[in-house]
NUDOKE-733523 format. One record per residue (C-alpha): residue number from 1; residue in three letters; chain; x negated, y, z. Coordinates in pm, 1 decimal, decimal comma. Each point is the difference from the previous one (the first is absolute). Layout:
N
  gunu  kelum  drenro         X         Y         Z
   NUM    Ala       A         X         Y         Z
...
# end
This chain:
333
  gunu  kelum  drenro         X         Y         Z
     1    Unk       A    2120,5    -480,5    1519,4
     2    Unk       A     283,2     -35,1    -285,2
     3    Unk       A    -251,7     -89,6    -257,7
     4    Unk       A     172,3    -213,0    -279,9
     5    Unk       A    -223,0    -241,8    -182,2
     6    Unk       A    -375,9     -95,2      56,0
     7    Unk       A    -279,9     194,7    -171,5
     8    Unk       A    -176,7    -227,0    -249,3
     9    Unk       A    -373,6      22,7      11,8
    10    Unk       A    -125,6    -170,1    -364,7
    11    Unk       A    -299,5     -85,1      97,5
    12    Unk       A      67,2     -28,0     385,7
    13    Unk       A    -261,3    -237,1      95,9
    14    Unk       A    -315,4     216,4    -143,6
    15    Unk       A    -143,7     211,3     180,5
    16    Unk       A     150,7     314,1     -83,6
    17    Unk       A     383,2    -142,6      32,4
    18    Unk       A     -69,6    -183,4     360,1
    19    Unk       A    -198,0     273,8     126,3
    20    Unk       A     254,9     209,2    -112,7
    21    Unk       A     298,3    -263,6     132,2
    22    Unk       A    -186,2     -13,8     367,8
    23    Unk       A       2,8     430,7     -19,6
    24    Unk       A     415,5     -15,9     -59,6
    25    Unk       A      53,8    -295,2     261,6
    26    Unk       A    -269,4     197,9     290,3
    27    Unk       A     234,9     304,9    -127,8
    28    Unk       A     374,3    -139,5     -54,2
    29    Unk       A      39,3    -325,7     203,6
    30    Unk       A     344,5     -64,7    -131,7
    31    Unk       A     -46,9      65,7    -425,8
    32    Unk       A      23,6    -290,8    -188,6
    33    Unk       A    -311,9     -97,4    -195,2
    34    Unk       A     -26,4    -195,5    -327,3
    35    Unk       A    -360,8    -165,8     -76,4
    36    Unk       A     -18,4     -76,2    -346,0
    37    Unk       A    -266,4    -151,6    -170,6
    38    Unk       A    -147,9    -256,5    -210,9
    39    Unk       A    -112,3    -241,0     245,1
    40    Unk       A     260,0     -92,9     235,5
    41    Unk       A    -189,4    -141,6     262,2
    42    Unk       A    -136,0     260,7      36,6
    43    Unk       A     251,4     262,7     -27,8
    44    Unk       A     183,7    -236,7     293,8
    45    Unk       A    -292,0      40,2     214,2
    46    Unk       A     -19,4     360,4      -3,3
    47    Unk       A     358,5      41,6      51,1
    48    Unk       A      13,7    -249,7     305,8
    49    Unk       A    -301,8     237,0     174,3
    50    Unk       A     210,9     278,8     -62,8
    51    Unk       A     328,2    -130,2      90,9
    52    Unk       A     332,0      94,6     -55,4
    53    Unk       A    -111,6     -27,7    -367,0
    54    Unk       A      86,3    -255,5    -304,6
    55    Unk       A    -259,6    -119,2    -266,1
    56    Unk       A      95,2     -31,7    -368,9
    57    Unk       A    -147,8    -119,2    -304,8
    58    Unk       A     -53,1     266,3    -287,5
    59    Unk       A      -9,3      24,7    -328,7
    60    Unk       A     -59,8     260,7    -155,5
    61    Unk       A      27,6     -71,9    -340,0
    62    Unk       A     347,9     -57,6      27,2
    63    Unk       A     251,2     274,1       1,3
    64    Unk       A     173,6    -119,5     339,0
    65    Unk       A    -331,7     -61,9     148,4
    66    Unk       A      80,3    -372,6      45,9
    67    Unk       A     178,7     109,3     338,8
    68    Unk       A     313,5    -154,6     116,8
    69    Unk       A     395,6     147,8    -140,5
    70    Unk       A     175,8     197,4     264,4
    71    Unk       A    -309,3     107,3     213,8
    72    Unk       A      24,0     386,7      72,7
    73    Unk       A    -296,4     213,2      42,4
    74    Unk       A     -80,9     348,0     151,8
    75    Unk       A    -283,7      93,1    -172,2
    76    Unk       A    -243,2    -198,3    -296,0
    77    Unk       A    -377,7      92,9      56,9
    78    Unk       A    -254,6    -120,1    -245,2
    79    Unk       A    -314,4     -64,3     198,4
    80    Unk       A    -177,0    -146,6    -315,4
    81    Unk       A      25,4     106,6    -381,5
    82    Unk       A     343,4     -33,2    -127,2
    83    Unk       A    -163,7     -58,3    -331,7
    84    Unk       A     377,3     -82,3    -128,2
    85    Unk       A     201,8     251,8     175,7
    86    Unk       A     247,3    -252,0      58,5
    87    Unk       A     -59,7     103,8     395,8
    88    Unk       A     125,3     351,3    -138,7
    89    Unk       A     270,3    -118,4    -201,0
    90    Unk       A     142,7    -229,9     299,2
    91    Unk       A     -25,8     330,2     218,6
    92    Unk       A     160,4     174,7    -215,6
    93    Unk       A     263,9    -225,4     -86,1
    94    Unk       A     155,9     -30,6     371,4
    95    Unk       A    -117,2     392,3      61,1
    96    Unk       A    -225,4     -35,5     257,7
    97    Unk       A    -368,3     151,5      69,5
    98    Unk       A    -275,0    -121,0    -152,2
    99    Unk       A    -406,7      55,0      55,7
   100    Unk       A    -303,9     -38,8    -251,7
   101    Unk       A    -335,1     -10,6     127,8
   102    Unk       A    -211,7    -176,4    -253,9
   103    Unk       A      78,9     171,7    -341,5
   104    Unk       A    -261,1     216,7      -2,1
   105    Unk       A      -2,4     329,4    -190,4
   106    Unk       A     -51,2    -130,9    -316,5
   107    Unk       A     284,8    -294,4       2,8
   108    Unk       A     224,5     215,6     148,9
   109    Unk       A     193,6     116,3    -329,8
   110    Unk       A     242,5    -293,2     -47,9
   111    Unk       A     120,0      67,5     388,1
   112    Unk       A      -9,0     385,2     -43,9
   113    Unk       A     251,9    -122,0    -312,4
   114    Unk       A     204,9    -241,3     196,2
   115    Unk       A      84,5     234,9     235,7
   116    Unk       A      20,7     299,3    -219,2
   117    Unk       A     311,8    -238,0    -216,7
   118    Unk       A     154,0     -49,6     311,9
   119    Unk       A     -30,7     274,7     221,5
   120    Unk       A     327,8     -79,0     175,7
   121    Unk       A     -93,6    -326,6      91,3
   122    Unk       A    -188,8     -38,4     320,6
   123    Unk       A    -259,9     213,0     159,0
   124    Unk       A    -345,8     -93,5    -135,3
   125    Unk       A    -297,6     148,4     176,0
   126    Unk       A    -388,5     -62,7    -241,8
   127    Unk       A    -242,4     -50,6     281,4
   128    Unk       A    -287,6    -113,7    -226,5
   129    Unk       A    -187,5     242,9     190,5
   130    Unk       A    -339,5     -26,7     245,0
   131    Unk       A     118,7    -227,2     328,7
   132    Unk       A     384,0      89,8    -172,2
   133    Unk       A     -44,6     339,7      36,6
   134    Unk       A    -114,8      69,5     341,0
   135    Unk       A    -358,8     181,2     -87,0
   136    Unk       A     217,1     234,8    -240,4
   137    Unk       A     215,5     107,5     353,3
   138    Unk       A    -277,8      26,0     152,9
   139    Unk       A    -156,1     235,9    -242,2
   140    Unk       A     355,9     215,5     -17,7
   141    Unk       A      -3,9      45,9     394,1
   142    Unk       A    -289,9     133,3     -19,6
   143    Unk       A      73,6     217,8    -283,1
   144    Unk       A     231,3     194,4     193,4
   145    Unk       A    -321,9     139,5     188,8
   146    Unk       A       9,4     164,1    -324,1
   147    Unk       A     157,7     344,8    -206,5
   148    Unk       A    -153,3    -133,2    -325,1
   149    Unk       A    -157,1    -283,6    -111,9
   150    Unk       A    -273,6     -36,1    -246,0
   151    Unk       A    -176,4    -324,1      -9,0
   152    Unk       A      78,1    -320,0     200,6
   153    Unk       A    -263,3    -317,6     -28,5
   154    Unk       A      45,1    -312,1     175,3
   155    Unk       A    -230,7    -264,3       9,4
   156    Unk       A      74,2    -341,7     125,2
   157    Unk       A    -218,2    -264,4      75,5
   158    Unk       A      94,3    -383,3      33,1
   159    Unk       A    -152,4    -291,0     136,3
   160    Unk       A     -89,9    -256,4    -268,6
   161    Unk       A     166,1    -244,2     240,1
   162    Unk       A     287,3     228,1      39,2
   163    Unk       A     159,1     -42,3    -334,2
   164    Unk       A     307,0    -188,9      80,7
   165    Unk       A     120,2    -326,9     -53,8
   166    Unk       A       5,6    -168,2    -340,4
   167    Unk       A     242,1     260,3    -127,4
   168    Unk       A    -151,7     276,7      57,7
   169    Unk       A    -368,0    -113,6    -136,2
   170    Unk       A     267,7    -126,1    -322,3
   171    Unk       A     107,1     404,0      14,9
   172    Unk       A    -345,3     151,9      10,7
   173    Unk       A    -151,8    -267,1    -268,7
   174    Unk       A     361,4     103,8    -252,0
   175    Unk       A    -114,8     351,8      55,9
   176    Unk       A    -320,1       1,1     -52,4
   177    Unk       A      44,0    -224,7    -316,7
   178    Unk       A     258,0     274,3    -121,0
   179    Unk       A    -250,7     321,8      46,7
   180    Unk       A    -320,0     111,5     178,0
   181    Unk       A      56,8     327,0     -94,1
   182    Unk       A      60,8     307,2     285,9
   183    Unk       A     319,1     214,3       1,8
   184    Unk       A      16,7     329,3     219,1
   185    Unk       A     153,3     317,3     -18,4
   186    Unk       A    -240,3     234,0    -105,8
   187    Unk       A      47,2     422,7     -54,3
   188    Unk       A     415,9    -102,9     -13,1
   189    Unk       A     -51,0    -296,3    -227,8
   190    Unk       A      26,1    -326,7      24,9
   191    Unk       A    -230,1    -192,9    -190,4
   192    Unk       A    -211,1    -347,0     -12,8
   193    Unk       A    -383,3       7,7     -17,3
   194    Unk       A    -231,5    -280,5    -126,5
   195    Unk       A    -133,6    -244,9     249,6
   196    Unk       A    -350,8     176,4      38,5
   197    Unk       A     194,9     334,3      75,2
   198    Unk       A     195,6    -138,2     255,4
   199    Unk       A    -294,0    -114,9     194,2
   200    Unk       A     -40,4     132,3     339,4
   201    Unk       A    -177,4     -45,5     321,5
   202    Unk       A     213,7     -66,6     353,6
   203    Unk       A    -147,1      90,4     335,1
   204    Unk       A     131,2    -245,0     271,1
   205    Unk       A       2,7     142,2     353,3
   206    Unk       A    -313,4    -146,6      85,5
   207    Unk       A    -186,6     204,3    -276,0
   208    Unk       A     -41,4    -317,0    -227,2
   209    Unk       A     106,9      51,4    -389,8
   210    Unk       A     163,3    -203,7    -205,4
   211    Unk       A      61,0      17,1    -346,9
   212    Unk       A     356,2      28,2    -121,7
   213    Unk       A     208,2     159,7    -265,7
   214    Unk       A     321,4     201,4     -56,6
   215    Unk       A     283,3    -177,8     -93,4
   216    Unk       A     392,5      59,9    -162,9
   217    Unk       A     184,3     -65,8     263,2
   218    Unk       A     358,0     190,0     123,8
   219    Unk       A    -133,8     165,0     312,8
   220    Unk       A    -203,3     227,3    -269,3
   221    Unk       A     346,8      89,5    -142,1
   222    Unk       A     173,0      10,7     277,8
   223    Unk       A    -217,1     235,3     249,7
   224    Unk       A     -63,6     180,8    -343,6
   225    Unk       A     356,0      94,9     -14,7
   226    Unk       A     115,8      18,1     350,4
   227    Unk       A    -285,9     276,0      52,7
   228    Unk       A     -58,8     176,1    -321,1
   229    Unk       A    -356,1     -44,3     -10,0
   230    Unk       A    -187,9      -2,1    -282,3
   231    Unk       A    -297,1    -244,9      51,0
   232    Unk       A      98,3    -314,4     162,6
   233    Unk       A    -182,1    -304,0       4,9
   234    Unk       A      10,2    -335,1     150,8
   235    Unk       A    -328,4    -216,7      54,0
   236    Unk       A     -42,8    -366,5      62,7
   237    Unk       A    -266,8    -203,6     100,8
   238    Unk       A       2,8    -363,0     138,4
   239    Unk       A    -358,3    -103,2     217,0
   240    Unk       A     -83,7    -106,0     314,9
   241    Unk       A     154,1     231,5     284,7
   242    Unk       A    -103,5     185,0     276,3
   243    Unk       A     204,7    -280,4     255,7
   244    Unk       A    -166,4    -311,0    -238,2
   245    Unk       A    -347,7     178,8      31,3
   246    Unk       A      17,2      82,0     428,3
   247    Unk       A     104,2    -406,0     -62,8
   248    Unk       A     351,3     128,7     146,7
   249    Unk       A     198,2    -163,5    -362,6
   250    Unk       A     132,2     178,3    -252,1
   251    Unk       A     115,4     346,2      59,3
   252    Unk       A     162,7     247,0    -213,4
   253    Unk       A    -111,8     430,3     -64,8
   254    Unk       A     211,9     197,1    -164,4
   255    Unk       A    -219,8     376,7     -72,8
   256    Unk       A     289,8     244,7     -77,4
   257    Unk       A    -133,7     371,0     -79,8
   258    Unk       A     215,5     284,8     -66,8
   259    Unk       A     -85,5     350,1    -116,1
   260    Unk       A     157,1     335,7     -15,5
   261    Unk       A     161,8     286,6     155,3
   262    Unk       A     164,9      18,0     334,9
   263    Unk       A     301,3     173,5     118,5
   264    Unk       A    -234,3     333,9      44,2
   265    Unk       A    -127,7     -31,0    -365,8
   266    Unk       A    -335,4    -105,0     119,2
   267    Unk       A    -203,3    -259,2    -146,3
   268    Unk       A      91,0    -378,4     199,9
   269    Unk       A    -149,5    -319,1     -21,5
   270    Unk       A     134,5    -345,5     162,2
   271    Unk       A    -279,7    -276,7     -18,0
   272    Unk       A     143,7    -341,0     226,5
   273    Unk       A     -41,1    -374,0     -29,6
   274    Unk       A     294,8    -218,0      78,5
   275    Unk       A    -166,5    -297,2     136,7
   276    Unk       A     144,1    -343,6      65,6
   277    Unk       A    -219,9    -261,5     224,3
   278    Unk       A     250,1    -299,8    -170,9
   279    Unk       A     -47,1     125,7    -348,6
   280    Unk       A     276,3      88,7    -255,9
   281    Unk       A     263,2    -224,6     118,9
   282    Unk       A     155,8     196,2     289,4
   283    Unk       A       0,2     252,0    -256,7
   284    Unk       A     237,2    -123,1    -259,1
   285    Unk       A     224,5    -216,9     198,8
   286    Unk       A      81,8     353,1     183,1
   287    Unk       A      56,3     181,2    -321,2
   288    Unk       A     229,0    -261,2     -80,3
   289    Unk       A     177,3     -77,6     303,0
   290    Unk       A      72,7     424,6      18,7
   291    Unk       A     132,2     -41,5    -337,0
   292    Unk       A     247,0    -250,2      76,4
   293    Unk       A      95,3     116,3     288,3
   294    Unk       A      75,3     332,8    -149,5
   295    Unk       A     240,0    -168,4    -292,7
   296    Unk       A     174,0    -201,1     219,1
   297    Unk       A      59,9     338,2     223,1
   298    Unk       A    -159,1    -191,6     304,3
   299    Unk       A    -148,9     302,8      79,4
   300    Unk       A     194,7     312,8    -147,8
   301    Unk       A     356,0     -32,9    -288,7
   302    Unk       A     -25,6    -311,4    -200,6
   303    Unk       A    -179,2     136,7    -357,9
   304    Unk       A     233,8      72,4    -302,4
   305    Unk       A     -70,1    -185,1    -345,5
   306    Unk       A    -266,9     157,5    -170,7
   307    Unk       A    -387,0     -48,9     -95,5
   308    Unk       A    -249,3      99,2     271,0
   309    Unk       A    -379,6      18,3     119,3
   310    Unk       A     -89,5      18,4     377,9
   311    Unk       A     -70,9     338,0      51,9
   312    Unk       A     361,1      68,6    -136,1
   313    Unk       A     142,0    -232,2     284,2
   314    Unk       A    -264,6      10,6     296,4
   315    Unk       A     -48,0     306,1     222,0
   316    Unk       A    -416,5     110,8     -43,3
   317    Unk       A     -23,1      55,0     380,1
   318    Unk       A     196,5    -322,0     126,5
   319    Unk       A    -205,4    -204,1    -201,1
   320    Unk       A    -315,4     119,9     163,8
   321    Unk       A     167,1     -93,8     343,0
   322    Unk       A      88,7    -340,8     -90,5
   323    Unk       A    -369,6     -63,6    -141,2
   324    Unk       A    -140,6     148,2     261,1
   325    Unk       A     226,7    -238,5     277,4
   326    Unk       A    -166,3    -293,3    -280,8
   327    Unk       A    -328,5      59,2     104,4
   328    Unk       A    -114,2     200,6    -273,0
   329    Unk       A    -287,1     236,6     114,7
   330    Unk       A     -66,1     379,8    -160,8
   331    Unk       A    -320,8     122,6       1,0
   332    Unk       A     -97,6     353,6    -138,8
   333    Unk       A    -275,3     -70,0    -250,8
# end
C-alpha cells in the first residue's frame, strides 16, 4: 500500500476512535495509525493491541495539536469535538482529509465556515450525523425502491448504557443544554418545533414503547435533500433495549419508514428496523471507517478538496453490504 503518513485519530483511545482504529487495522493491515489523545497511557495501550500503530499526546487547544515537527499524516479524523477547530486548521494546513463526528447540527457553523474560506484546502467530509451517517444510507438504498418520495421517519432507539464513552455523554449533555426543541422537514420546510411538539412515541421490535423526541440533526437535511421529500423527520429516544430487556446487553433499533410512489406510480411503503445486538458502536465506527477509506481512495480515486457529507461520498447499496457483513440485522416492521 503506498500510503504516505499515518491517519491521526484525536481522540483514538475512546471508544469511537479505537473501535474505529481496530475497523481500519481488521481492514488495511499495513496503514499507519496515529492514536492521539489526552491520556497517554492510554492512547499507548490501545495502539500496542492494535499494532503497527504509534500513540501521541494531543492537544487540542493548540494550533499544532501539541504533535511532534516533521511528522506527516494521511488523513486527521476528529473522533471527539474539535471545539477549537485547530484539528481542522492543522488538516487544512498540510492539505490532507479531515472527519467531524461530534459537532452536531447546531455547532456545525464555524466548520461549515472553515471549510467554506478554504475550499481548496483539503477535503473535509461533516459526519455529525446518526452512527456518522450510516442510518441516512441506509434510508437512501432503500429509497431507490422508490419513483417519488413523500415522507421518510426514522426512529432510533438507544440503550441508556449505550451512550458512549465520556465524550459522547459530554456531546449529548452540550446538546441538550443548547436546545430541546424538534427540527423536521415538514410540507417542504424546514422548521424547529417546541419541546412538547416534538414528542413522540418509538415502537421497539418487541412491541415495547418508549418515549422519545425529534431532534435537529443533519440526516434530516441530508435525506431531505438527497430525496426531495417534503416531510422528513428524525426521532430519538434513549431506554432500555430490546437486547438489555431479553438480558442479552444493550442493543441498538433503528425504525426507518418510507412513503410514496413506486416506479408504476402506485402508492409504496418501506417500514424496516435496522437492528444491532452490540448496540450503536458497530454502527459509527463503520460509518467512519467507510468515510476514510473513501478520502484516502482505499476503496475507489482518492477524494478532491472540497466539503462533504456521507451520502455524497458512500455508495447507498455498498453500505448496506458492509453493515450487513457487521452483523447488523433488518427486520421488516
Amino acid at each position: 500500500m503506498d500510503q504516505r503518513g499515518s491517519v491521526l485519530l484525536l481522540g483514538g483511545s475512546g471508544q469511537a476512535g479505537s473501535d474505529t482504529a481496530a475497523l481500519l487495522r481488521r481492514r488495511y493491515p499495513e496503514l499507519p495509525l496515529t492514536i492521539a489523545g489526552r491520556n497517554p497511557a492510554r492512547a499507548q495501550r490501545v495502539a500496542d493491541e492494535l499494532g503497527g500503530a504509534t500513540a501521541a499526546t494531543v492537544d487540542l487547544a493548540r494550533g499544532d495539536l501539541g504533535l511532534p515537527d516533521g511528522e506527516q499524516y494521511a488523513a486527521v479524523v476528529a473522533t471527539l469535538w474539535d471545539s477549537r477547530l485547530n484539528g481542522l486548521r492543522f488538516a487544512q494546513d498540510r492539505g490532507v482529509p479531515y472527519v467531524s463526528l461530534s459537532s452536531g447540527m447546531i455547532d456545525i457553523a464555524p466548520e461549515v465556515t472553515a471549510a467554506a474560506q478554504r475550499p481548496a484546502a483539503a477535503p473535509v467530509l461533516m459526519a455529525s450525523h446518526w452512527a456518522a451517517g450510516v442510518i441516512t444510507l441506509t434510508a437512501l438504498a432503500w429509497a431507490e425502491e422508490f419513483r417519488r418520495v413523500d415522507t421518510i421517519r426514522v426512529g432510533a432507539i438507544l440503550d441508556k448504557d449505550d451512550a458512549g464513552g465520556p465524550a459522547g455523554l459530554a456531546d449529548l449533555a452540550r446538546w441538550a443544554e443548547v436546545t430541546s426543541a424538534g427540527y423536521a422537514r415538514r410540507d417542504g420546510v424546514f422548521a424547529w418545533s417546541g419541546a412538547a411538539d416534538a414528542r413522540v412515541e418509538l415502537r421497539s421490535l418487541d412491541g415495547t414503547t418508549v418515549t422519545g423526541q425529534t431532534i435537529p440533526i443533519l440526516d434530516v437535511t441530508s435525506l431531505a435533500l438527497a430525496t426531495g421529500a417534503p416531510d422528513v423527520e428524525f426521532a430519538f429516544a434513549v431506554g432500555e433495549s430490546a437486547g438489555s430487556r431479553r438480558g442479552d446487553g444493550p442493543s441498538v433499533e433503528v425504525r426507518v419508514e418510507l412513503e410514496g410512489a413506486g416506479p408504476a406510480d402506485t402508492p409504496l411503503s418501506v417500514s424496516r428496523y435496522l437492528v444491532h445486538p452490540h448496540g450503536q458502536r458497530p454502527l459509527t465506527s463503520l460509518g467512519l471507517a467507510m468515510g476514510i477509506e473513501r478520502l484516502l481512495g482505499l476503496r475507489g480515486e482518492a477524494v478532491a478538496p472540497g466539503f462533504y457529507t456521507p451520502e455524497t461520498l458512500l455508495e447507498p447499496v455498498h453500505v448496506v453490504e458492509q453493515l450487513a457483513d457487521a452483523g447488523t440485522i433488518f427486520v421488516d416492521a
